[in-house]
C-alpha positions in Angstrom: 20.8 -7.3 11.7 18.1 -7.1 14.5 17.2 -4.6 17.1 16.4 -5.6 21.0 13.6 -6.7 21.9 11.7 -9.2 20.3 9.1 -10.2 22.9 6.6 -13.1 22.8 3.6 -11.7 20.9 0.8 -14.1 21.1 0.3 -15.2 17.9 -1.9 -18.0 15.8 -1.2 -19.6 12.3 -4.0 -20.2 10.3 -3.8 -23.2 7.8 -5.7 -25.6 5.8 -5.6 -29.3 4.0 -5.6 -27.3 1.0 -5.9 -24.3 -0.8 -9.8 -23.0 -1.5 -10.8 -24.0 1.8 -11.3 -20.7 3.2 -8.0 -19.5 5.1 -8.1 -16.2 3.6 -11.5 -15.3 5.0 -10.7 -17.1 8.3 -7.5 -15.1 8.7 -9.0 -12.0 7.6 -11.8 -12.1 9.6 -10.1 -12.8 12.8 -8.0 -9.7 12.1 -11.1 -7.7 11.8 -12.8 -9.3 15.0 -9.9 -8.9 17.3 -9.0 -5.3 16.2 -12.8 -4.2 16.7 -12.3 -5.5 20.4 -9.2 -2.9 20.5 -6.4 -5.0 20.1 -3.3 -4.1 17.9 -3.3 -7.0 15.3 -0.3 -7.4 13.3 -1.3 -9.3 10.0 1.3 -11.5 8.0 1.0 -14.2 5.3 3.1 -17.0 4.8 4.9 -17.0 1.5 5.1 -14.5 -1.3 1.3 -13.6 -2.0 0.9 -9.9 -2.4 -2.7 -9.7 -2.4 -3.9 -10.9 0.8 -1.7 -8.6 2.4 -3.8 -6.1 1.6 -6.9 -7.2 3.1 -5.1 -8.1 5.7 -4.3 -4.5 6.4 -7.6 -3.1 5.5 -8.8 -5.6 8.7 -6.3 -4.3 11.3 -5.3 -1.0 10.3 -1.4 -1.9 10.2 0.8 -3.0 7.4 0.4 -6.6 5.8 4.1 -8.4 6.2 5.4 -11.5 4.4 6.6 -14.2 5.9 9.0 -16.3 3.2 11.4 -19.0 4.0 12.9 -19.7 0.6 13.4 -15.9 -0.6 14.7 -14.2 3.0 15.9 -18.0 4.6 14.5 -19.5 7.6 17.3 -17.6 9.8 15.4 -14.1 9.4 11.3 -15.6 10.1 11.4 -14.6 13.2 13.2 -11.6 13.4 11.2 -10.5 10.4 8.2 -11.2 12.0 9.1 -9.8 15.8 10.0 -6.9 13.7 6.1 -7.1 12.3 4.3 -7.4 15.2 6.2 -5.2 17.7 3.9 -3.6 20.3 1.2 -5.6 18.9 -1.4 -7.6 21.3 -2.0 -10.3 18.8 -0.2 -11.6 15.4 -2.6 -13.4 12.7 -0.1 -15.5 9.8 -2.3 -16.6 7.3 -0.4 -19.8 5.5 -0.1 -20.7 2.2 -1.6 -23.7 0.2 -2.0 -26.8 2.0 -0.5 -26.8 5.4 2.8 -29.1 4.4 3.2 -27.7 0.8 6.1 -26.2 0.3 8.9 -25.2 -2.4 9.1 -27.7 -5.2 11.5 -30.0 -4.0 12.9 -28.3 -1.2 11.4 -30.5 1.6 9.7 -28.3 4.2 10.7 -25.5 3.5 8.5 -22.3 2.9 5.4 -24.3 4.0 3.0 -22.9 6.5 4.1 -26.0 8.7 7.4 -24.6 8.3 6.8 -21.0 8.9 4.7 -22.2 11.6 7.8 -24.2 13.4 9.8 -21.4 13.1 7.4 -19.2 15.0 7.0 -21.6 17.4 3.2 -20.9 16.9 -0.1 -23.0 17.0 -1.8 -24.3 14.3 -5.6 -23.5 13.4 -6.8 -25.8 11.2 -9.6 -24.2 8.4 -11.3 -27.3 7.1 -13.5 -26.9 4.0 -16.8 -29.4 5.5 -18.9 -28.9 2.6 -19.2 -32.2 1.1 -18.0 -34.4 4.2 -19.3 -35.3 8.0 -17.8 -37.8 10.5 -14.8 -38.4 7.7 -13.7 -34.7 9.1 -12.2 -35.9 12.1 -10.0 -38.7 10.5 -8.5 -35.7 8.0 -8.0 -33.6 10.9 -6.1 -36.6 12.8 -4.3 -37.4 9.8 -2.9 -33.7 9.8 -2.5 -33.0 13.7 -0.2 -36.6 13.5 2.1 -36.1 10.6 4.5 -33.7 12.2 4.8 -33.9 16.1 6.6 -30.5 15.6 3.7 -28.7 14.2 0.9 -28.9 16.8 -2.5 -28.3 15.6 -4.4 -26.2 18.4 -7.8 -26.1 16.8 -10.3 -26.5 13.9 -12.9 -23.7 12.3 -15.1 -25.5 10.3 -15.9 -23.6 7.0 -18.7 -24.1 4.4 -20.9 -25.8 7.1 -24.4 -26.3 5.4 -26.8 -26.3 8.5 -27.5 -26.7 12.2 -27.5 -30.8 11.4 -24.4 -31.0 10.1 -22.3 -28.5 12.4 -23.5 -31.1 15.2 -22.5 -34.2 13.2 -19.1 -32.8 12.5 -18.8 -31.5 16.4 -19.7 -35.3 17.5 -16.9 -36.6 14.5 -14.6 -33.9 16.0 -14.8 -34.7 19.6 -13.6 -38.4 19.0 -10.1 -36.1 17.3 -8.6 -34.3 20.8 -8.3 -31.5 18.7 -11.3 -28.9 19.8 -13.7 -26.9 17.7 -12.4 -23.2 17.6 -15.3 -22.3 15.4 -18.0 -23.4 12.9 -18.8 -20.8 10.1 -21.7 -21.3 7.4 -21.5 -20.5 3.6 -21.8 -17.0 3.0 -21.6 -15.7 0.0 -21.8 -11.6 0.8 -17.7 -12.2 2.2 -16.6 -13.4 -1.2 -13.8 -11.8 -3.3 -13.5 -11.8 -6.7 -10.7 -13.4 -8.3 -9.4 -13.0 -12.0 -5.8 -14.4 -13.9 -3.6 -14.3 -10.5 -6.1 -14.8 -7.7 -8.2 -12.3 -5.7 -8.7 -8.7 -7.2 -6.1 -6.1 -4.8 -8.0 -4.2 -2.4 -7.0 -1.0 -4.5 -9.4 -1.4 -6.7 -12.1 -2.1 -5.3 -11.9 -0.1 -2.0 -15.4 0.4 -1.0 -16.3 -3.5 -2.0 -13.2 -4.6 -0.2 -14.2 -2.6 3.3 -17.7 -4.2 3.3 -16.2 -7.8 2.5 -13.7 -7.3 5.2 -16.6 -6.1 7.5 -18.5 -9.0 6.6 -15.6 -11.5 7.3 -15.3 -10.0 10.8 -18.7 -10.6 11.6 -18.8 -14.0 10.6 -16.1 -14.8 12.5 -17.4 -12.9 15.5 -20.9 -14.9 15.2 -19.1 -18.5 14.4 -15.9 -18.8 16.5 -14.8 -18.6 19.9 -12.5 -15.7 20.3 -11.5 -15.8 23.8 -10.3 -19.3 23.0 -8.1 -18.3 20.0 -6.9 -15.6 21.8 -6.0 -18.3 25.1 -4.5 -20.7 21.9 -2.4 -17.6 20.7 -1.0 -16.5 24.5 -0.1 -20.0 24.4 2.5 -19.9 21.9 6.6 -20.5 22.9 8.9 -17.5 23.1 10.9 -16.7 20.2 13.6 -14.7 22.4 16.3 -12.8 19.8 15.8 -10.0 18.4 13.8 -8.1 15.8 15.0 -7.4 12.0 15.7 -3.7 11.6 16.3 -2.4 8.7 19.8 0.0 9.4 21.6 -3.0 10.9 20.7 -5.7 8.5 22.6 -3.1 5.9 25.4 -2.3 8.6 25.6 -6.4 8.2 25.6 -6.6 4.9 29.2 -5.6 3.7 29.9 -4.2 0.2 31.7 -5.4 -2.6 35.3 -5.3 -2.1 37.2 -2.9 -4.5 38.7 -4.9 -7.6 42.8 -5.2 -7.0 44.2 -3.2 -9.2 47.0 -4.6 -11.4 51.0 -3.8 -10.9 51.3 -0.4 -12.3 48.1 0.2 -12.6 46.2 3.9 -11.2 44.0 2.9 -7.7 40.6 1.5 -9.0 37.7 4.7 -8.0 36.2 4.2 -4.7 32.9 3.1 -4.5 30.0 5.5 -5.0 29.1 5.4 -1.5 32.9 6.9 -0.6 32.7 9.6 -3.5 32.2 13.1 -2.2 28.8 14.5 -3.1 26.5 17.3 -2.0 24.8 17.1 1.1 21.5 18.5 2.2 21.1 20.8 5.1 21.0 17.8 7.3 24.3 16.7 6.9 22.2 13.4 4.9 22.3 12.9 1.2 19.0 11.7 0.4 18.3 11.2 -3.7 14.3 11.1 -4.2 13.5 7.6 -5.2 9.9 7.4 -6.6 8.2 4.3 -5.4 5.2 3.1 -7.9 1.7 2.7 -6.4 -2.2 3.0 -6.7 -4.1 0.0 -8.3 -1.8 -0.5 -11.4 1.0 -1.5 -9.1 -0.2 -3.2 -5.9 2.8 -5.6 -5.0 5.7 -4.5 -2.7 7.0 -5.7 0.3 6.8 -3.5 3.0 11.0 -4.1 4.1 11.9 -2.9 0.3 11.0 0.9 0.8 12.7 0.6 4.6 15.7 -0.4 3.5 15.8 2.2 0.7 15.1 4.9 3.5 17.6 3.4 5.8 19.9 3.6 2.9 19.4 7.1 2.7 16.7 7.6 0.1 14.1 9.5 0.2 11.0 7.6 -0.5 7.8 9.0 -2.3 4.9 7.5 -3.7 3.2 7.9 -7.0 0.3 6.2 -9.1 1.1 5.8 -12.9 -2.1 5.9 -13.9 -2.7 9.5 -11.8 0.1 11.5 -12.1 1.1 12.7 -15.2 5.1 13.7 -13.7 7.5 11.6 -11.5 8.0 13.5 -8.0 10.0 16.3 -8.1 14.1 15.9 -7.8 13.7 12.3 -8.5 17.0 10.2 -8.9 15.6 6.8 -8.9 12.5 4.9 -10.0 11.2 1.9 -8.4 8.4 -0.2 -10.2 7.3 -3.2 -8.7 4.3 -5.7 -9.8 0.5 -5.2 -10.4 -1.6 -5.5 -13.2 -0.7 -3.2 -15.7 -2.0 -5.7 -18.3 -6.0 -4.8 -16.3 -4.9 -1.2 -17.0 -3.2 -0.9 -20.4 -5.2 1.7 -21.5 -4.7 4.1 -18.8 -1.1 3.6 -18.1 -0.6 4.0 -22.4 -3.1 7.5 -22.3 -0.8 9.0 -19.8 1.6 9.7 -22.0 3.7 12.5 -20.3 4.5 10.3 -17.9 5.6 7.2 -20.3 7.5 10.2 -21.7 9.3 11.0 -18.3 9.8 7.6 -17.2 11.7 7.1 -20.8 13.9 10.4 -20.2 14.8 9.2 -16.7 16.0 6.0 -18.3 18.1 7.8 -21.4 19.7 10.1 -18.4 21.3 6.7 -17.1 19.4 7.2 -13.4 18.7 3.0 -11.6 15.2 2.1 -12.5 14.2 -1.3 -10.8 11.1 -2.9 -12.5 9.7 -6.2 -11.7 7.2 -8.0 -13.4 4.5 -5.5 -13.7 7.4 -2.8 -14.3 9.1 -4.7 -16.9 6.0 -4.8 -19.1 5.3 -1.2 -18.3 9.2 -0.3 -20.0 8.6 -2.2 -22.7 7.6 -0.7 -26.1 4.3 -2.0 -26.1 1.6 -4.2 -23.5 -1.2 -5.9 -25.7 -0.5 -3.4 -28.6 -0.8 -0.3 -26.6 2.5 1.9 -26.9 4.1 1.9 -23.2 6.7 3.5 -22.3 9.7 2.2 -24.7 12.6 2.5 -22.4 13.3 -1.3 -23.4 12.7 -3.0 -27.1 10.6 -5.7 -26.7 7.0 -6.4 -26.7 4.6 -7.6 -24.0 1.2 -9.5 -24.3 -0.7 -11.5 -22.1 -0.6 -15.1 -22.3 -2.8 -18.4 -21.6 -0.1 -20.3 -20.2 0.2 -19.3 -16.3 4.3 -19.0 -15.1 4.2 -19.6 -11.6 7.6 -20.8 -8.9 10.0 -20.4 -6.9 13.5 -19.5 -8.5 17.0 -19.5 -7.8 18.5 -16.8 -9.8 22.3 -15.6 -10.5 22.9 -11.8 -12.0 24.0 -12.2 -15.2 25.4 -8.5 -15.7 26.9 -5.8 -13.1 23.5 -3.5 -13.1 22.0 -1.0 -10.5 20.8 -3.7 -8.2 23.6 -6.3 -8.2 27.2 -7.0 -9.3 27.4 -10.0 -12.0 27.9 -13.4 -10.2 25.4 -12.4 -7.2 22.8 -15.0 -6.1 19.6 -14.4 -5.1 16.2 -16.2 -4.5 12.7 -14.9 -6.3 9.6 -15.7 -7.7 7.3 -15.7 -11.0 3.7 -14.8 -11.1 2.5 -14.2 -14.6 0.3 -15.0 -17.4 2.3 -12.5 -19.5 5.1 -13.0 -22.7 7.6 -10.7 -23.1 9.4 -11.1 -26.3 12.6 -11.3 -26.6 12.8 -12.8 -22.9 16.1 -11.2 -22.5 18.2 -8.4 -23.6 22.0 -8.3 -24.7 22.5 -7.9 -21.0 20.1 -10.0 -19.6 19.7 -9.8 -15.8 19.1 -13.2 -14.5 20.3 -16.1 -15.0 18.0 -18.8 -13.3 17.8 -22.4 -12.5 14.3 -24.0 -13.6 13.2 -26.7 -15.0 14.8 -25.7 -18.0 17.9 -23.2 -17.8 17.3 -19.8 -19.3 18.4 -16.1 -19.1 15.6 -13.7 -18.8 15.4 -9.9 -18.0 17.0 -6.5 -19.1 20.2 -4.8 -18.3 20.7 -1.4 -19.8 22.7 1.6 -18.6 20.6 2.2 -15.2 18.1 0.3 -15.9 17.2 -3.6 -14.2 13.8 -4.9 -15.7 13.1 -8.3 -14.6 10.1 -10.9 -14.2 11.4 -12.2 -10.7 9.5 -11.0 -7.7 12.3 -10.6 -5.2 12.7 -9.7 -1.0 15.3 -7.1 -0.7 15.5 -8.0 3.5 17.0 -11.5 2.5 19.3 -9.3 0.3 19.4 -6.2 1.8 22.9 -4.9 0.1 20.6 -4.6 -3.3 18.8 -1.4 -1.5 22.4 0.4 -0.5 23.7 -0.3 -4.0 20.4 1.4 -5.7 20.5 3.9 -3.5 24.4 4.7 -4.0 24.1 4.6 -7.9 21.0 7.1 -7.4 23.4 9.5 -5.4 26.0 9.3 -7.5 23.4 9.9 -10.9 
């Protein structure tokens, strides 16, 4: 499922003891500081946070990727990333939480410390100093002697109060054997906001967001030692293999087998992939499948609209809380996560829309709506009328829903066959009630057992946050029961 070529980009991770200490605006601002030298940087983050992607991107110009052992499995890390970073000078992986925290019970596994592993890829260690001196270097020791297969190539120190104390912590760190990459003071003009679910999404607040990011790069530029992150990051061992593409990780992803038919019985219909159907004057049959964006519905993973292009869609954008029609010709709907609950009023004012998503759904066409799109279906957010394709309501919620999950189909719907397994993830302080439909589509393994999500005719409405590339025979289905709609 990978193309030639997967090179040996130099590449750094940047982690921390824990989360808060500052790996966001450390990453960020590295990405900024290397691409205003005129180096390609290819940003990823470890894990399945949609937000930092986007500053990420708004730093080095190219699209933010995720790096997510549990959801894609640690067999498609590298390829996903080669795939990334290809004909980049320099890759920046921001991590995730601590450095060694990973899936609940699961070990290693989806850690940074993981992810870094798997990248073969040195460690920079961000280190929140604020409230700490010589004690610095036995933290950092601790952490560059846990694993020998993670090795720890440097520490920025972050929050750093004064002249005084950046030379008490260098003298600490010297006695360590792990250098000082960089020492950056506290700053608050490079803070984000954050709200319910973390940092606010660069979409809404462009402007802020370009002058935070320009203010990260300059820190960075002032407090660490580029040409020695950039000597760490050439450093880094060769990945060899190949990079994920998405055409062949389809052609490798067989379909369903056809049902046996009983003795007697008339041949079961051939898939809808086999079926004849009109063809445009390209010899392709490409069904429009509208894509939801601007700031209402920020999260996607970049590999979900290639592999519903290499599948034969045709992609296009829209913003829910702009346009007041779904693009022209369109055959499928796609609507991934966000905060409609931020923008409740908008998305319920635009009613010709609400009205065209709900006709789409009665004419039986694959809508796919995860978290933010489920609660846009319903009949109701926070007693504003939505869109009413499913009967149930939606309200936000104190109580913050937050894992990984393992996650079985519970009906055959536009996105999977009944039985199929797949790995996700929840990110919500939302209630939809009921939980689950007659159909419900998941079936998933917590804490406690439970069915949640909607199947109905076309439609596949669902809290779970998947990664079609670690399931990419979920994109040629949509986009066959779109053709054939």
């Amino acid at each position: 499922m990978m193309s030639s070529g997967a090179g040996s980009v130099p590449r750094l991770v940047i982690a921390a003891p824990a989360s808060g200490s500052g790996k966001t605006t450390v990453a960020t601002g590295l990405m900024a500081a290397f691409a205003s030298r005129g180096l390609a940087v290819s940003p990823h983050k470890v894990g399945p946070d949609y937000i930092d992607p986007g500053y990420h991107s708004l730093a080095s110009g190219r699209v933010g990727r995720n790096l997510d052992s549990y959801m894609c499995g640690p067999e498609l890390i590298a390829p996903l990333f080669a795939h990334g970073a290809r004909g980049c000078d320099l890759a920046v992986v921001e991590g995730v939480m601590g450095l060694f925290d990973g899936a609940s019970g699961e070990g290693e596994l989806a850690s940074t410390a993981h992810v870094a592993k798997l990248l073969r890829a040195p460690v920079v260690l961000v280190v929140d100093a604020s409230s700490q001196s010589r004690s610095v270097a036995a933290l950092v020791h601790g952490f560059a002697s846990w694993d020998p297969g993670v090795r720890i190539g440097g520490v920025i120190l972050n929050k750093v109060a004064s002249d005084r104390h950046e030379a008490l912590l260098r003298e600490a760190m010297d006695q360590s054997g792990v250098p000082v990459l960089g020492a950056l003071r506290r700053a608050e003009e490079v803070g984000t906001p954050s709200r319910h679910l973390g940092l606010v999404p660069v979409a809404e607040r462009r402007a802020e967001a370009v002058a935070a990011v320009a203010a990260m790069g300059a820190r960075v530029r002032a407090g660490c030692d580029l040409e020695a992150l950039f000597a760490l990051a050439r450093g880094a061992g060769s990945l060899g293999g190949a990079a994920w593409d998405a055409g062949e990780a389809l052609a490798f992803s067989p379909p369903p087998p056809l049902p046996v038919p009983s003795p007697g019985a008339a041949p079961p219909d051939p898939p809808v992939a086999l079926r004849a159907r009109p063809r445009t004057p390209d010899g392709l049959n490409r069904p429009v499948v509208a894509v939801a964006g601007g700031s209402a519905f920020t999260f996607s993973y970049a590999e979900q609209a290639e592999l519903l292009a290499a599948a034969g869609a045709e992609v296009v954008r829209f913003d829910p809380l702009r346009d007041e029609q779904l693009p022209d010709g369109t055959r499928g709907l796609v609507l991934g996560g966000g905060f409609p609950e931020v923008f409740g009023p908008e998305l319920s004012a635009n009613e010709p829309l609400r009205k065209a998503v709900a006709a789409l759904a009665e004419s039986g066409a694959p809508i796919a709506a995860e978290c933010a799109g489920l609660l846009y279906l319903c009949r109701e957010l926070d007693g504003l009328p939505m869109c009413g394709v499913i009967d149930a309501g939606a309200r936000m919620d104190a109580r913050l829903t937050l894992g990984y999950r393992d996650a079985v189909a519970v009906s055959d719907s536009s996105l999977a066959e009944a039985g199929t397994r797949m790995r996700g993830h929840e990110f919500h302080r939302t209630v939809v009630e009921p939980g689950a439909g007659t159909a419900a589509a998941w079936g998933l393994r917590t804490p406690v057992r439970r069915v949640e999500g909607f199947v109905q005719r076309g439609v596949h409405a669902s809290y779970l946050h998947t990664h079609w590339a670690g399931s990419p025979g979920v994109a040629r289905r949509f986009v066959e029961r779109c053709a054939g709609s």
